[in-house]
C-alpha positions as CSV (number, residue, x, y, z in Angstrom):
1,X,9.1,-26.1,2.0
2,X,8.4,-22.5,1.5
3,X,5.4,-21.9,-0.6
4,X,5.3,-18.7,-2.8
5,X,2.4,-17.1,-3.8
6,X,1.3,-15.9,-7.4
7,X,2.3,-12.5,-8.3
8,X,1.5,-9.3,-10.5
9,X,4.2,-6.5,-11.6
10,X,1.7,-3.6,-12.2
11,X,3.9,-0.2,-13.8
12,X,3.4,3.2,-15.2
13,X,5.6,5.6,-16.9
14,X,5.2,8.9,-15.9
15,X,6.4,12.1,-17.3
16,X,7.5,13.6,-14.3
17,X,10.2,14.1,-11.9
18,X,10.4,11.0,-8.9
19,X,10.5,13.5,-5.9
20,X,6.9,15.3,-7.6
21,X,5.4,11.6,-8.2
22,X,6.9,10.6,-4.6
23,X,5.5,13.6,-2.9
24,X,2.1,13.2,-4.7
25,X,1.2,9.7,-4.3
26,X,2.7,9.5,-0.7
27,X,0.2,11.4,0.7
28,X,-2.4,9.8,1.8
29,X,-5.4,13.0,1.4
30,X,-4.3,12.3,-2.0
31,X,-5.6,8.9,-2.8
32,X,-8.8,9.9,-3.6
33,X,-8.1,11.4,-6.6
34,X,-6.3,8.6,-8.5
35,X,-7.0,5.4,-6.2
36,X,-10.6,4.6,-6.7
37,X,-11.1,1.3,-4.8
38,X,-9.6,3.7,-1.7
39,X,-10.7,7.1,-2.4
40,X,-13.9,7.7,-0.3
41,X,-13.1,9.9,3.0
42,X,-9.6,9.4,3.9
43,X,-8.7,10.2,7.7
44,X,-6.0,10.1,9.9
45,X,-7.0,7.5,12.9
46,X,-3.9,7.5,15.2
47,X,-0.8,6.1,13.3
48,X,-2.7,4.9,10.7
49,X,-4.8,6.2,8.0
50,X,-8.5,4.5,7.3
51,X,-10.5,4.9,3.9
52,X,-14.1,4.5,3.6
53,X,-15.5,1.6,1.0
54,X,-18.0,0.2,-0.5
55,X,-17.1,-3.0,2.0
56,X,-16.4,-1.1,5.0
57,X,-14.0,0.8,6.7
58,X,-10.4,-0.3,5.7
59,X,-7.6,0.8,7.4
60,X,-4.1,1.6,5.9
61,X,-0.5,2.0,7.0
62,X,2.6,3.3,5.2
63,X,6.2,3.5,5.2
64,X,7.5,6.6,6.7
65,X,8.8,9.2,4.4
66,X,11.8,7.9,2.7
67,X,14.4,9.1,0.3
68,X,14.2,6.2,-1.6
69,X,10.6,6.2,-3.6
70,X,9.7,3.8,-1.1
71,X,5.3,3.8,-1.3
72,X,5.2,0.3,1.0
73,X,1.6,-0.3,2.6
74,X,-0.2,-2.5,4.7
75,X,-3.9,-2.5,3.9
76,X,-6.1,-3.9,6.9
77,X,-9.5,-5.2,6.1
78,X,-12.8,-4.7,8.2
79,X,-12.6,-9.1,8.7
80,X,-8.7,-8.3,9.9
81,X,-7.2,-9.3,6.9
82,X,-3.7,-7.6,6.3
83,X,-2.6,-7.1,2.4
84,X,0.8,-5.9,1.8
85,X,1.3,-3.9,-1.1
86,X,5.1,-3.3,-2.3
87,X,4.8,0.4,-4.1
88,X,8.5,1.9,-5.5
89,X,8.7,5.3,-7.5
90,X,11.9,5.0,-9.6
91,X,13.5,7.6,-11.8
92,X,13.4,6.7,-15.5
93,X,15.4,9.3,-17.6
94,X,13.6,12.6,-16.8
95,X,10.5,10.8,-15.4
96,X,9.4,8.1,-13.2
97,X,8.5,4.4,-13.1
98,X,6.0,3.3,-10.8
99,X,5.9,-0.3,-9.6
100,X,3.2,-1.9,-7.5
101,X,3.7,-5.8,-6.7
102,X,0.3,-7.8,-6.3
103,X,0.7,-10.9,-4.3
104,X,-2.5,-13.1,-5.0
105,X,-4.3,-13.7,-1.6
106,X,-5.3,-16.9,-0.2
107,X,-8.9,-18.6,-1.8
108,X,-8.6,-15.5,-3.9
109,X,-9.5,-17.4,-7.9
110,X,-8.1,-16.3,-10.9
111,X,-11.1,-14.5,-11.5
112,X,-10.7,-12.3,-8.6
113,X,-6.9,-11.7,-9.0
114,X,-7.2,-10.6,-12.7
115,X,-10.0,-8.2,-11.6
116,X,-7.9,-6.7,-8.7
117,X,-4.9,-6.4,-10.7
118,X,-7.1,-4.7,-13.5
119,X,-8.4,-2.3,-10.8
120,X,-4.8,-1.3,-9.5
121,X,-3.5,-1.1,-13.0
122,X,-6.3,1.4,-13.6
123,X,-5.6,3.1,-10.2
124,X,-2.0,3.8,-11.8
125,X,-3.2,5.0,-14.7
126,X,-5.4,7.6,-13.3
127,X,-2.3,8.7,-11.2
128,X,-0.3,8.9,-14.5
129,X,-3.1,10.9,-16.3
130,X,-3.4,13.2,-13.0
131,X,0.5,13.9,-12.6
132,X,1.0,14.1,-16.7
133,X,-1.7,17.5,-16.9
């Protein structure tokens, strides 16, 4: 039996065109500035990027460019742990919708899934703010 895990559509609005909103947020020396839980010393390390956290150094990996809004990434935590994190930019009228999908961990309690989906909902707000001035 294939078991499913629990999961979190997390969108934004955005009044601005996909490709600016692609090209923004798929840049990595970006995330600083709207992603807060990732936003401390991003570097290029090989073919991956890594961020520096309050846990430790996490590293991150991302679909290749793409015509598609595609924003895909693998997050790899300092215990190993890999998180995948389906990301889409989609054109809404003259703007963009951006959709993150949150799959609930393993062990991870409710408590811990509402306060990461509370911090990525806030991470997609700053990016809306930033991309709205």
């Amino acid at each position: 039996m294939i078991k499913f895990r629990e999961v979190r559509y997390l969108t934004v609005s955005i009044e601005r065109e996909p490709e600016a909103v692609y090209a923004f947020a798929s840049n990595p020396e970006n995330l600083p500035l709207w992603a807060a839980g990732l936003g401390q010393g991003v570097k290029r390390a090989g073919e991956h990027w890594e961020v520096k956290t309050g846990d430790g150094t996490v590293g991150l990996r991302f679909t290749p460019q793409n015509a598609y809004g595609v924003l895909d990434h693998t997050v790899m935590l300092p215990d190993g742990t890999e998180v995948y994190v389906p990301m889409r930019v989609m054109a809404n009228g003259m703007g963009s919708e951006v959709t993150l999908v949150l799959f609930r961990q393993p062990e991870m309690d409710d408590n811990e899934f509402d306060r990461d989906a509370g911090l990525m909902q806030k991470d997609l707000s700053a990016l809306k703010a930033l991309l709205e001035r």
